[in-house]
Each structure stands twice: as structure tokens, then as C-alpha cells.
VOPA-577568 format. One record per residue (C-alpha): residue in three letters; x, y, z. Coordinates in nm, 3 decimals, always signed. Layout:
// VOPA-577568
  res        x        y        z
  ALA        X        Y        Z
...
***
This chain:
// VOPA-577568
  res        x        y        z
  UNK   -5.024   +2.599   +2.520
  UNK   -4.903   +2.955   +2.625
  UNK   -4.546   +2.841   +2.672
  UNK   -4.591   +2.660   +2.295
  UNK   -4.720   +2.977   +2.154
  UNK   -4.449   +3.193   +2.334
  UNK   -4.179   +3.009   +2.144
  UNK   -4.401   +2.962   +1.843
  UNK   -4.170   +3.130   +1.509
  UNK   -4.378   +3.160   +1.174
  UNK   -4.002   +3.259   +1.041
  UNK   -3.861   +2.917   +1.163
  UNK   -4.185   +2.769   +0.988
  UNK   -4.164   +2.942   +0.663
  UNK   -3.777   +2.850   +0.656
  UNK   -3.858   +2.461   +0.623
  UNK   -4.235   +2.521   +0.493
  UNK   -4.127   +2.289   +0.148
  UNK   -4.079   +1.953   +0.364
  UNK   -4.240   +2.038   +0.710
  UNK   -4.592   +2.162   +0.646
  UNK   -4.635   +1.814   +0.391
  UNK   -4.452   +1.604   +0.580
  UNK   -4.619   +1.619   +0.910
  UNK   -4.970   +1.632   +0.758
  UNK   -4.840   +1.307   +0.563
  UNK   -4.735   +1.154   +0.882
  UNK   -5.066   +1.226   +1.076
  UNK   -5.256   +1.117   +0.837
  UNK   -5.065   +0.792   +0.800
  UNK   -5.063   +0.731   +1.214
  UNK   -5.421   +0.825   +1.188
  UNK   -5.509   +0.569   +0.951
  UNK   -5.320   +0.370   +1.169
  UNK   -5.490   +0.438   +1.502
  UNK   -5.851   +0.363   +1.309
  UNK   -5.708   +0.039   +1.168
  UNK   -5.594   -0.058   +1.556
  UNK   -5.958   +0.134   +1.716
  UNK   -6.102   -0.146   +1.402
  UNK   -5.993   -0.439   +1.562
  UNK   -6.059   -0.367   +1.883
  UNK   -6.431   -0.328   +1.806
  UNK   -6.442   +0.098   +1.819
  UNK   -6.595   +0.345   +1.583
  UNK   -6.476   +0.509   +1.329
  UNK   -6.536   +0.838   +1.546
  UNK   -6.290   +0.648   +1.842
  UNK   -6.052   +0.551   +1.630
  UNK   -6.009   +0.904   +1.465
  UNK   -5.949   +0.998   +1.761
  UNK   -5.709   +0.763   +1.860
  UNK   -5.521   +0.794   +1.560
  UNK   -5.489   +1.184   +1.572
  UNK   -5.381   +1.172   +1.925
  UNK   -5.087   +0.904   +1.859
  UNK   -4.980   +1.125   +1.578
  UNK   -4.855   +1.431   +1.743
  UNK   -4.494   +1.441   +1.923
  UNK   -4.440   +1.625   +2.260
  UNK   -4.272   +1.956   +2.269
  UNK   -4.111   +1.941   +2.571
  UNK   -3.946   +1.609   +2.491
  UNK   -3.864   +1.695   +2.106
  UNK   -3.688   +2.037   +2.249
  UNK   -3.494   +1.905   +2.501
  UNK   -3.347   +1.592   +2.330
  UNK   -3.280   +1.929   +2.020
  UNK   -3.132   +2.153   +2.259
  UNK   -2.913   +1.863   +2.456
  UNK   -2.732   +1.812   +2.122
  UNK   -2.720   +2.166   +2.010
  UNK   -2.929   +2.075   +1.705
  UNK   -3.226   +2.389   +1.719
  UNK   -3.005   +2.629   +1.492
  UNK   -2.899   +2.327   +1.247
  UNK   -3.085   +2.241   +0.962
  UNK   -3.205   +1.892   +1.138
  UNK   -3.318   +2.137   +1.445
  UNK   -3.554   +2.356   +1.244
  UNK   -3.736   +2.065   +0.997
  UNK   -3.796   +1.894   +1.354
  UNK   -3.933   +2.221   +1.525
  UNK   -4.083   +2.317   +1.205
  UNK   -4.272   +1.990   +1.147
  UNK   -4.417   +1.996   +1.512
  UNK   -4.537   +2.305   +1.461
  UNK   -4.715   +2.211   +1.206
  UNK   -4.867   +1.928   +1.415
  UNK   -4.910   +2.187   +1.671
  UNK   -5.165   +2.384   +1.464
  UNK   -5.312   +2.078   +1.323
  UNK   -5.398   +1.964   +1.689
  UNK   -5.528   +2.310   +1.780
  UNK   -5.793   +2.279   +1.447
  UNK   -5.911   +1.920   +1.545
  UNK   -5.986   +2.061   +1.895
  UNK   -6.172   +2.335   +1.740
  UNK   -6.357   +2.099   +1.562
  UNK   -6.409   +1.775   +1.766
  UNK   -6.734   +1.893   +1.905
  UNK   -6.883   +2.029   +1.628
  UNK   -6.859   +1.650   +1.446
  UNK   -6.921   +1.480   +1.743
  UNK   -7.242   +1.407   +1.663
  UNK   -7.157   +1.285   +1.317
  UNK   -6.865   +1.128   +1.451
  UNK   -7.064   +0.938   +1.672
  UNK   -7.367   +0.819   +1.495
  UNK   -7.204   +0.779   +1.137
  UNK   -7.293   +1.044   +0.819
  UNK   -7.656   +0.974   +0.755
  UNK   -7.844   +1.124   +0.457
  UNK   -7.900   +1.517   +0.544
  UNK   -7.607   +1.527   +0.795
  UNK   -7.375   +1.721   +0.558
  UNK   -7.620   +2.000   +0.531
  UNK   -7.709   +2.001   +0.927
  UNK   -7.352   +1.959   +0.984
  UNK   -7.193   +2.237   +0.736
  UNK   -7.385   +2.522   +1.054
  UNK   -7.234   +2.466   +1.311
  UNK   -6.896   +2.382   +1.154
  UNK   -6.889   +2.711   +1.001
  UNK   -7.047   +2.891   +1.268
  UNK   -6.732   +2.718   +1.469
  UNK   -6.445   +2.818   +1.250
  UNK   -6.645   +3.157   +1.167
  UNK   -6.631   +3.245   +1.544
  UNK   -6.217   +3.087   +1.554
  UNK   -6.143   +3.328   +1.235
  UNK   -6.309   +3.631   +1.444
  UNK   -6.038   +3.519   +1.760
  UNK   -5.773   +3.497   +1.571
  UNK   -5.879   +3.828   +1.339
  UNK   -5.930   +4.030   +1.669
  UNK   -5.608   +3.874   +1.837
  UNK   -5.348   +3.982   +1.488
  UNK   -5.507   +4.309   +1.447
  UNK   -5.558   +4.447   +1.824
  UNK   -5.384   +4.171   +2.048
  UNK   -5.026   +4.222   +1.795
  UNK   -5.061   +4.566   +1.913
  UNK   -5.201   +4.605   +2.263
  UNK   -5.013   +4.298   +2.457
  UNK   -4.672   +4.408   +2.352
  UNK   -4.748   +4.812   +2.450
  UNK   -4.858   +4.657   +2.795
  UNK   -4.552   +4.509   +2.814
  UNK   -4.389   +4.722   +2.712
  UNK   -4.573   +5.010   +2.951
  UNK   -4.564   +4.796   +3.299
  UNK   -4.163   +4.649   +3.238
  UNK   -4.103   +5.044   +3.235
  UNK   -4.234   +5.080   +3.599
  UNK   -3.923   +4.879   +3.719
  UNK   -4.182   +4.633   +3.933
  UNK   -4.055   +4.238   +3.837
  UNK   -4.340   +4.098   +4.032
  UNK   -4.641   +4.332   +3.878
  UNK   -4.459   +4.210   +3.540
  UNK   -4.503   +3.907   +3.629
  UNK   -4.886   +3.939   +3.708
  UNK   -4.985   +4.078   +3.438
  UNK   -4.790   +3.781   +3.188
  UNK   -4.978   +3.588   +3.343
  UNK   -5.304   +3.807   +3.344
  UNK   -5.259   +3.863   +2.980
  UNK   -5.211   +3.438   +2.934
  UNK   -5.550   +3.375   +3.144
  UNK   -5.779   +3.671   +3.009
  UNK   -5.737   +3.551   +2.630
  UNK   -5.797   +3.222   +2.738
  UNK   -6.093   +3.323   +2.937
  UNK   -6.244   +3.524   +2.672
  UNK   -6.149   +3.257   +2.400
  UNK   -6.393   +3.055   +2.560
  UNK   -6.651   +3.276   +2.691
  UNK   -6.678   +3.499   +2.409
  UNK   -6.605   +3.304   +2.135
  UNK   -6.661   +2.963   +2.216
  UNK   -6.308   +2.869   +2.157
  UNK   -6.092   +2.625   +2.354
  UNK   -5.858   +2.748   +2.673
  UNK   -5.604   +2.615   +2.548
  UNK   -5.599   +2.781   +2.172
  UNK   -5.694   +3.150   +2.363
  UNK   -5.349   +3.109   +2.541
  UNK   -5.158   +2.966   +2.233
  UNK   -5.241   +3.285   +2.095
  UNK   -5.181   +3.481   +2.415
  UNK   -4.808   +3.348   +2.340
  UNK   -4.796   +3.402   +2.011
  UNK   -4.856   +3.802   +2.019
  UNK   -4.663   +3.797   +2.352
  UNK   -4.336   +3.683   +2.130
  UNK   -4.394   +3.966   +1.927
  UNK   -4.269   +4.165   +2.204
  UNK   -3.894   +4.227   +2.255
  UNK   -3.975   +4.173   +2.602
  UNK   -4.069   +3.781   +2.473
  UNK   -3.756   +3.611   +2.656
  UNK   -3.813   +3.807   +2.926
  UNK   -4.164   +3.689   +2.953
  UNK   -4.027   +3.356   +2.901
  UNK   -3.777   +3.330   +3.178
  UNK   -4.062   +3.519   +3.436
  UNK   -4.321   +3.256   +3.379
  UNK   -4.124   +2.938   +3.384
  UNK   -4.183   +2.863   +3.781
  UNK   -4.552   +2.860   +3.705
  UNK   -4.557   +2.699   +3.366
  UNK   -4.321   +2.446   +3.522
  UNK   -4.598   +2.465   +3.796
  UNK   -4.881   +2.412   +3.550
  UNK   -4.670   +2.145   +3.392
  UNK   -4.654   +1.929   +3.691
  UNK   -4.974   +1.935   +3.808
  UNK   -5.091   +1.874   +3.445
  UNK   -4.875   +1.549   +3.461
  UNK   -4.949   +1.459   +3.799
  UNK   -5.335   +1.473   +3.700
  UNK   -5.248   +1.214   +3.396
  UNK   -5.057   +0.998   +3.623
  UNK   -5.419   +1.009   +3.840
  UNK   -5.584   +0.913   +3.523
  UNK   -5.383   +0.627   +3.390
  UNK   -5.427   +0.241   +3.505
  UNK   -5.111   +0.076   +3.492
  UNK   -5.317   -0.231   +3.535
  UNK   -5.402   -0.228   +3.108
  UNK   -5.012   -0.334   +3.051
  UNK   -5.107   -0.616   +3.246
  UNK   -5.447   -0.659   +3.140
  UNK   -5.437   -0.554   +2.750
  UNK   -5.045   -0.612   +2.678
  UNK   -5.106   -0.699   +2.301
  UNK   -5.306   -0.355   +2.219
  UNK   -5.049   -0.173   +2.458
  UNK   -4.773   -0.308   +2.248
  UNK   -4.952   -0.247   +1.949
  UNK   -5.043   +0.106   +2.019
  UNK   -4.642   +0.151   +2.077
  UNK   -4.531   +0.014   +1.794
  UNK   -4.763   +0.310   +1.624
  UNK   -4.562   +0.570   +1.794
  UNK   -4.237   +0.434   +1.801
  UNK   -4.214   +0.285   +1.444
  UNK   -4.519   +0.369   +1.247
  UNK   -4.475   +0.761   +1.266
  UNK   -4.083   +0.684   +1.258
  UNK   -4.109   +0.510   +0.909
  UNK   -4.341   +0.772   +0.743
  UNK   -4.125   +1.037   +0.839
  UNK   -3.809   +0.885   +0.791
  UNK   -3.967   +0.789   +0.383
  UNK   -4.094   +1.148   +0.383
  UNK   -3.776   +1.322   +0.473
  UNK   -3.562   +1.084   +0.232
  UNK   -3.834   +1.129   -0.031
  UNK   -3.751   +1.485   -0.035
  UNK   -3.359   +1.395   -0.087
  UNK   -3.222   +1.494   +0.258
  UNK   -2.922   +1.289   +0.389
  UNK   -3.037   +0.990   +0.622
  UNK   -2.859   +1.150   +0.902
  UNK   -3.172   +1.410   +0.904
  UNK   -3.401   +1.150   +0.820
  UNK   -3.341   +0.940   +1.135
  UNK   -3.328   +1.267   +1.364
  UNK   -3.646   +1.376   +1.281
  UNK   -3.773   +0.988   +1.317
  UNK   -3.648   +1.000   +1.674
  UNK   -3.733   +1.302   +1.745
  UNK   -4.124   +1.207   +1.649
  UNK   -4.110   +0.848   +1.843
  UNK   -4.297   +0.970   +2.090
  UNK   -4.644   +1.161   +2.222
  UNK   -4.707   +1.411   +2.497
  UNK   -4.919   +1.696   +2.632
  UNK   -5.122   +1.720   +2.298
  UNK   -5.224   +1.336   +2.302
  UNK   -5.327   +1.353   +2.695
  UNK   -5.590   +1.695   +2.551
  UNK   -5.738   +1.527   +2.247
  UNK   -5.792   +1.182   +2.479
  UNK   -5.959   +1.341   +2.731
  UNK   -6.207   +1.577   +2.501
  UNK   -6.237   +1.245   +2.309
  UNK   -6.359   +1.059   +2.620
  UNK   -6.606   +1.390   +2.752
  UNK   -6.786   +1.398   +2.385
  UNK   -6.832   +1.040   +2.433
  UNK   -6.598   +0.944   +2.105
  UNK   -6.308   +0.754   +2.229
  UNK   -6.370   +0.508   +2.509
  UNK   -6.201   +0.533   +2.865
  UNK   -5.998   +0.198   +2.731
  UNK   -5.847   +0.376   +2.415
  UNK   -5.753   +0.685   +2.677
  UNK   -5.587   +0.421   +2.877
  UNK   -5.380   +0.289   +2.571
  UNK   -5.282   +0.649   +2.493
  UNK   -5.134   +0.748   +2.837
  UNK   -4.967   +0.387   +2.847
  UNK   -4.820   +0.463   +2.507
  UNK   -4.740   +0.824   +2.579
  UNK   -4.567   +0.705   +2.930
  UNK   -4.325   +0.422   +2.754
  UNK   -4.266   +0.629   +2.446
  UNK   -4.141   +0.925   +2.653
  UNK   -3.912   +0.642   +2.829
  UNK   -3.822   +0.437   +2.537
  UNK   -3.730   +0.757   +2.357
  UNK   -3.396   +0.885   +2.467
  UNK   -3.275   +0.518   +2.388
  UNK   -3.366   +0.596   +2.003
  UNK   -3.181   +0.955   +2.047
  UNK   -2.927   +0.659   +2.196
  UNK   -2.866   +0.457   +1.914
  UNK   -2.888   +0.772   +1.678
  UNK   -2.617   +0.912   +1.855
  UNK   -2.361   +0.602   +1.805
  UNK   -2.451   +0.533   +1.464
  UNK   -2.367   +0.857   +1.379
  UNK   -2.070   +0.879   +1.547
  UNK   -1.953   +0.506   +1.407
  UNK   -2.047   +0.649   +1.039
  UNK   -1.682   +0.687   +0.944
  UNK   -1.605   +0.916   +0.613
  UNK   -1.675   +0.770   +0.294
  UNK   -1.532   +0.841   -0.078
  UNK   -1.762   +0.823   -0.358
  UNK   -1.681   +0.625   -0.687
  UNK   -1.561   +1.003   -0.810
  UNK   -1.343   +1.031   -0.520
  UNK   -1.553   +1.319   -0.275
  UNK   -1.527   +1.242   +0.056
  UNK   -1.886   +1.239   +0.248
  UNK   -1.843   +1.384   +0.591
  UNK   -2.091   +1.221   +0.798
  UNK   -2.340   +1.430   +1.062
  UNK   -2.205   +1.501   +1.385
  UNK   -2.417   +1.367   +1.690
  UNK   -2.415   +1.717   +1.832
  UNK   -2.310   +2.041   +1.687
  UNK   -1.962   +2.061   +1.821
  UNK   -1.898   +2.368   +2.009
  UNK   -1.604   +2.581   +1.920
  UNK   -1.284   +2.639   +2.179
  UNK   -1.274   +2.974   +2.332
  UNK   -0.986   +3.159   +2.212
  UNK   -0.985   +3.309   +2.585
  UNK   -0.612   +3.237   +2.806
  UNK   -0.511   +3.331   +3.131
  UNK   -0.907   +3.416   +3.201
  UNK   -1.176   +3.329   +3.449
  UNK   -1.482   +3.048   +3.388
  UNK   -1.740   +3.158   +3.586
  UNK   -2.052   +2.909   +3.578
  UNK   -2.401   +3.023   +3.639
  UNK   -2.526   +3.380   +3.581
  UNK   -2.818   +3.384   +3.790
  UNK   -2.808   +3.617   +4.090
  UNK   -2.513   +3.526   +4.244
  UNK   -2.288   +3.532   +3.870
  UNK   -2.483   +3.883   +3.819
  UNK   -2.330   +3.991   +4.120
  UNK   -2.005   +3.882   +4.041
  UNK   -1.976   +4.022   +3.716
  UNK   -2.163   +4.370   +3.914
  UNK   -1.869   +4.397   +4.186
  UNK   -1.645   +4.586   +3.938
  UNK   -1.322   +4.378   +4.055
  UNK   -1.085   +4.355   +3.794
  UNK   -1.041   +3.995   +3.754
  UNK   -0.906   +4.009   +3.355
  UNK   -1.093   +3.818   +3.072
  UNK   -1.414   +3.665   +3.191
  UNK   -1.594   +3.347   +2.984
  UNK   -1.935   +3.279   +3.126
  UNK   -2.111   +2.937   +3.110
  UNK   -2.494   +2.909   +3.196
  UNK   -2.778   +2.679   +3.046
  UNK   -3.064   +2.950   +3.019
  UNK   -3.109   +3.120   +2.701
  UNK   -3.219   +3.457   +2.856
  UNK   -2.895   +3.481   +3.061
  UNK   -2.703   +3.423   +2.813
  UNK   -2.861   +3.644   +2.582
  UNK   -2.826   +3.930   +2.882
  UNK   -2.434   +3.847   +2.944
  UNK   -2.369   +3.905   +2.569
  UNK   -2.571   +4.194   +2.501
  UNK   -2.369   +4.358   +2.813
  UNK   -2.084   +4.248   +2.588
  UNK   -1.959   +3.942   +2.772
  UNK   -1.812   +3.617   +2.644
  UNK   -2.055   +3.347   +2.753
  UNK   -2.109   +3.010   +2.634
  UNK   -2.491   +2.843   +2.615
  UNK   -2.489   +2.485   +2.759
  UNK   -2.471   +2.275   +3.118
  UNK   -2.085   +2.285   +3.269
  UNK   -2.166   +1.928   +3.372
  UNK   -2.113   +1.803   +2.983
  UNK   -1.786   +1.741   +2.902
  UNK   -1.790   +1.924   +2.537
  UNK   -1.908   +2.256   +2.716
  UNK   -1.625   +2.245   +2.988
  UNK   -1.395   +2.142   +2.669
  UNK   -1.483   +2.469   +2.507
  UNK   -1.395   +2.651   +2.801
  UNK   -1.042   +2.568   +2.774
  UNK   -0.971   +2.512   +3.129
  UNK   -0.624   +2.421   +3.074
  UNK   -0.520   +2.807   +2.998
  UNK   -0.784   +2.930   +3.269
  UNK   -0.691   +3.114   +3.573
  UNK   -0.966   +3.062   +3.812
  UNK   -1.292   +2.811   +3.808
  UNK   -1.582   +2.989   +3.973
  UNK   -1.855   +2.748   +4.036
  UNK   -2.207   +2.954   +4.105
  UNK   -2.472   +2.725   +4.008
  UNK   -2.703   +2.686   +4.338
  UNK   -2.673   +2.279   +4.302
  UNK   -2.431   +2.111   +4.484
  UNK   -2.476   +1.789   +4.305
  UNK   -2.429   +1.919   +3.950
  UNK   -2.132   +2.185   +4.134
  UNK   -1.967   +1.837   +4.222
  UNK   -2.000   +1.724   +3.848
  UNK   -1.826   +2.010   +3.724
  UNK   -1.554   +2.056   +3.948
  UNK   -1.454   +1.700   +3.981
  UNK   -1.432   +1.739   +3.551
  UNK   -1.238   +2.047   +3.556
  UNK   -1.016   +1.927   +3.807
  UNK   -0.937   +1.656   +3.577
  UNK   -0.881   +1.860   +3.277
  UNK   -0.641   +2.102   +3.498
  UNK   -0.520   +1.986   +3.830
  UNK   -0.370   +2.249   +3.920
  UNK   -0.669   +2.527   +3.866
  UNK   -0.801   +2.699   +4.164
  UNK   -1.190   +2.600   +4.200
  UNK   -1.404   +2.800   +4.419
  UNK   -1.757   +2.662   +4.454
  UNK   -2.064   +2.756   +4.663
  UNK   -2.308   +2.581   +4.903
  UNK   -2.596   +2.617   +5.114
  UNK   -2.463   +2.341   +5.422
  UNK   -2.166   +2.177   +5.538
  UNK   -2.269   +1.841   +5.393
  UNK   -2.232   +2.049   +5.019
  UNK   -1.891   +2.148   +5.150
  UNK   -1.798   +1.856   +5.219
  UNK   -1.946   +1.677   +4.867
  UNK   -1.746   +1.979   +4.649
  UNK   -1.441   +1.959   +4.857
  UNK   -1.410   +1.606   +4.795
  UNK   -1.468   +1.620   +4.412
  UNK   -1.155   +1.862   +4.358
  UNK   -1.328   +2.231   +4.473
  UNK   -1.027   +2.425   +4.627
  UNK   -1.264   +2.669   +4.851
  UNK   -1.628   +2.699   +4.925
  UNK   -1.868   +2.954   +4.967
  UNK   -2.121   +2.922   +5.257
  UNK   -2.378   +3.212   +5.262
  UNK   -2.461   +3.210   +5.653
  UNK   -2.098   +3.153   +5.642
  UNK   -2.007   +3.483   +5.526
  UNK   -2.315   +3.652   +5.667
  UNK   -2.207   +3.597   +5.992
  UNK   -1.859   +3.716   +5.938
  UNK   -1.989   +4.036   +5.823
  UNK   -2.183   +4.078   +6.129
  UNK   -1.896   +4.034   +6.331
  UNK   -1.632   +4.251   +6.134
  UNK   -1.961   +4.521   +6.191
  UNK   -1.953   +4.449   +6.555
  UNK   -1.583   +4.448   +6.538
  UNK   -1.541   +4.749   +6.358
  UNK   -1.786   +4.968   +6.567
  UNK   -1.619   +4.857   +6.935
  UNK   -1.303   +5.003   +6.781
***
């Protein structure tokens, strides 16, 4: 939740408000009608089945990013109605967490007479005490969290900047819940959210990703504890029922809903993949569902199952999307326009760069490449992380966002007027990838790759790297020329 409100953008929201703020409460409330028509037939509640339906109805952010950022799509008009409209989801799955256990009870045993009036209390005492939260975190936490960051990144210490990211993330979660009786998970939403206020944001981003990536896993690993792979087995028709929710109920509403609103079908089927699945969200709401006694331990089971093959199913749909588009040849309209179909991925314009160097990766050891102050001519950087690449061109460096290892990023790099190949990304596998490409592209370009044994040597040698780079290798030369140097 801290990572989602770290990269949460009211501007990207407000840019594709029009279709994304009614389109995804359309489509929840479609897969939630859904879910309580499935929860029906299998004998639940109405309270279980509300439940079921709301958690089936929001997409995963991690999953909808990546498959975004693989194609290049976040900046393009597809990418923001996608991020947009899971946003909106988002922050509708933050308010039914809010307000789960204050309708349990209703939930539960049915509206009787008298329940609206015992009810309206501690609803409104509940989004009374989330408005005072939010209230306290825009008016003090917009100001205070980005003037700590601002005051401890000026002390030069990485790892107390660290600390107190993370500090910040867990106190306004802690006192979400403590002092407000709000959720974890919405107090560090809206740790992230005033935290991106801060131009220090992508810097907070990049030092938190080991332990959000941390957090991540052992979240997962903890629904992998909780799921019985037995219910495929056991339950196959309500397993296959439950995916056909996610993977073609949501898909049809939105695909109708983004049509409806007269976008081209190319951006109606890439925000119908990109919702074909569930996530992080649907695990939360299943398992408050099950402690306030709503949603049985079998519907939580149907939920992970569907989340699981949904998340594996997916990248086929991104698949298919893919070809389609690409096998959409140009058509000419009755008054003679031609209709240029949607590119697959945002194609990624050539460098204009000749006679220059490609260095890949600028973690530490492209930093200190770029820091030795040799004069090696032009210089085009490639590297995957946002944050590095923002750094290499504010320090007015040509650098290109994207993984070497895909073909249309090494094409942009225009290998075939390089001078030199630099390969600094710490993986041998994915160093193999790229030179054995490049090497294809130009066989006669000088690669120089590094490694951390002589098996990765080996492995980059034989996919086309001209010379390797061993640290201990040239650690223990520079001993010796020291040892050398000083019996002289």
C-alpha cells in the first residue's frame, strides 16, 4: 500500500477522470453483481458474496504496471486510462476496507427493521474518524514528511535516509490504526501519497524497493501458505467459474465501457487485458472477509485459486493482444483516410548518436564509469530503472529507459555505428542475452562485459563478449602492481 501510494498521481487521475473514475466503478459493480450471483449458487450470503464480488473486481498493480511498462504504454493514452482506472479501484478498495467492519454486522445478519438507524453511528463515526486521517495527513503530513526529507537527505547519510522512509511508512500506519481506528494498510497509502509530494519521491522509491520487494515476498509467500491447491481438484466447476469472472466478465464490461465512450478498440482491448486479472487487493479484502466472519474460508480459497491462474493466464491475453495488433494491417475508409492501426508497443526512436559508446547499466559500476573522467567521446546509456535514468539525464547524459535484453531497445541504440559495447549489468545471464544480440547486429563491435566467476566468463565469452571483467580479478592485480611498485 505504501509503494501504491508512492506512485499514486491525482494529475494522471484527473487527466482520464471522464472515462476512468465511471468506468471502473461500472466494472466493479458489474463483477460484484457477478461474484453475489456465483456466492448465490453456491449457497452464501449476500454479505459473502459482496465480498466475493468486490474482491474479484479489482486488478493487481504490480501485474497491470509491468505488462504497461514492458510495452512502453504508461505515457500513452492506453497507459494512463489503465493506471487511471486502477486507481480508481485502488481508492474504492481502500473505502470498502474502511467500511467492512462497520456493516459486518448488517452484512451478516441481513437489514432488519431499526438497523439503518443503529447502523448510520458507527458508519459515520468510521468515515468521521477516516476524514480526520486524511484531514490531518493533507494539511500537516503534505508539509512535515517532505521537510523531513528533505532535512535528513541533507545530512549526506543514505542509510539514516533510508530509516526514516521507512519510519515515516510504519508510524502513519501505526497511528492510522491506533489513533484513528483506520486500517494499516490505508495509514501507509497515505504515508506514500505525501511522500510523492517530495522531490525526493524517486529517490524514496528506488531506497525502499529491497524491502518493499521484501514485504512483497513474504506477503506472497504467506498466500501461497494460505491457498489449497486441492479446491481445483475438489471444486473445479466454481474454480472455473470464478475465472471466467476475472478473465472475461470484468474484460467485457470494460471493453463495452471504453468503446461506449468512443475510444478505438485497440484501447478497449488493452485496458480489458490489462484488468483480466486480481492481486494484492483481492488476497486483503478475502482475508478481512474471512476474520469478520463474512466470506467463508471456501470463497477465500476460490479467490487465491482465481488470483493464482489469472496472474498466469494473463500475459497470454497481453499475448494475443500483441499479435492482433500487430496483424491489424492499415485500412482506408469509404472516403479514402487511411486508419493507422495501434502499435503493440510504443516504438522507441533510433539514437542519432555515431561513432559513440553503449554503456548498459548505471548502477554503481556505470556511475563509476561515467565518474572516471576518461574521454571516451559520445556516451548513450541504457538501464531499466526509472531513477537512474532520470539521474543520467539530469547530469545531461543520453540514456535510454528499457532492458538491453529486448531487441527494440538494443535497436535504438544503433549498434551498427557504435564504437564500444560496455556491458555493466551485475547478471551474467541477462549480460549473455545482450551481448550475444549485439554481436549479431555488429560483428565486428568490441564487447566488454563483467562477471563475478569464471563460469560467467566463460557463459559471456561464448555468447560474443570480446573481454571480461572479473572484480577479484583486477583486485588482485592492483595488489600486486602495489607490491610491485613499492619493491622498486
Amino acid at each position: 500500500m505504501f509503494g501504491v501510494g508512492l506512485h499514486f498521481s491525482m494529475k494522471d487521475l484527473l487527466s482520464v477522470r471522464a472515462i476512468a473514475v465511471p468506468g471502473a466503478i461500472v466494472q466493479i459493480a458489474v463483477a460484484t453483481a457477478l461474484g453475489v450471483g456465483l456466492g448465490h449458487l453456491l449457497g452464501w450470503s449476500i454479505g459473502a458474496g459482496i465480498v466475493f464480488g468486490l474482491a474479484l473486481s479489482v486488478a493487481s498493480t504490480v501485474v497491470l504496471l509491468r505488462a504497461m511498462q514492458e510495452r512502453r504504454l504508461i505515457e500513452t493514452e492506453r497507459g494512463r486510462i489503465a493506471v487511471g482506472w486502477l486507481i480508481v479501484e485502488d481508492l474504492a478498495t481502500v473505502l470498502a476496507l474502511v467500511l467492512l467492519p462497520a456493516l459486518a454486522p448488517m452484512l451478516k445478519n441481513g437489514l432488519q427493521a431499526g438497523d439503518l438507524q443503529a447502523l448510520a453511528v458507527p458508519v459515520a463515526l468510521t468515515l468521521g474518524k477516516v476524514a480526520a486521517f486524511i484531514a490531518l495527513m493533507l494539511i500537516i503530513g503534505r508539509r512535515v514528511i517532505p521537510w523531513v526529507l528533505h532535512y535528513v537527505a541533507h545530512t549526506g547519510s543514505r542509510e539514516l535516509f533510508r530509516l526514516s522512509v521507512l519510519a515515516i511508512a510504519l508510524g502513519s500506519a501505526y497511528a492510522a490504526s491506533t489513533l484513528f481506528d483506520v486500517s494499516f494498510a490505508l495509514g501507509a497509502f497515505f504515508a506514500g501519497m505525501m511522500m510523492a509530494e517530495s522531490e525526493l519521491s524517486q529517490r524514496a522509491a528506488s531506497e525502499t524497493l529491497p524491502l518493499r520487494d521484501a514485504f512483497a515476498v513474504l506477503f506472497f509467500v504467506s498466500v501461497g501458505m494460505l491457498f489449497d491447491p486441492m479446491i481445483v481438484v475438489r471444486e473445479p466447476l466454481p474454480v472455473l467459474a470464478t475465472l471466467a469472472i476475472i478473465l472475461f466478465g470484468k474484460s467485457i464490461a470494460a471493453f463495452l465501457i471504453v468503446r461506449l465512450f468512443r475510444y478505438s478498440t485497440g484501447t478497449a482491448l488493452t485496458i480489458s487485458a490489462s484488468l483480466a486479472q486480481i492481486g494484492e487487493f483481492s488476497f486483503i479484502l478475502a482475508g478481512l472477509g474471512v476474520s469478520l466472519a463474512l466470506l467463508p474460508e471456501r470463497g477465500r480459497d476460490l479467490i487465491l485459486a482465481g488470483a493464482i491462474l489469472s496472474i498466469l493466464i494473463n500475459p497470454l491475453f497481453f499475448a494475443l493482444l500483441d499479435r492482433w495488433l500487430a496483424k491489424s494491417a492499415a485500412k482506408t475508409t469509404p472516403a479514402g483516410d487511411v486508419v493507422v492501426p495501434e502499435a503493440a508497443r510504443e516504438p522507441l526512436p533510433v539514437t542519432a548518436l555515431t561513432n559513440h559508446v553503449v554503456l548498459v547499466g548505471y548502477g554503481r559500476v556505470g556511475r563509476s564509469v561515467t565518474a572516471a573522467g576518461m574521454n571516451v567521446g559520445p556516451l548513450l546509456i541504457v538501464e531499466s530503472d526509472e531513477v537512474n535514468v532520470a539521474q543520467a539525464r539530469a547530469e545531461g547524459r543520453e540514456a535510454i529507459l528499457g532492458n538491453a535484453a529486448d531487441p527494440d531497445v538494443l535497436a535504438a541504440c544503433n549498434l551498427a555505428a557504435a564504437r564500444y559495447l560496455l556491458v555493466a549489468v551485475p547478471d551474467a545471464f541477462e549480460g549473455g542475452q545482450i551481448t550475444e544480440q549485439a554481436r549479431a547486429l555488429n560483428p565486428g563491435l568490441p564487447i566488454v562485459a563483467r562477471a563475478h566467476s569464471e563460469e560467467e566468463i566463460a557463459h559471456l565469452k561464448k555468447h560474443g563478449a570480446s573481454e571480461v571483467i572479473m572484480g577479484e580479478h583486477e583486485i588482485a592485480r592492483a595488489m600486486l602492481a602495489m607490491v610491485a611498485a613499492r619493491a622498486a
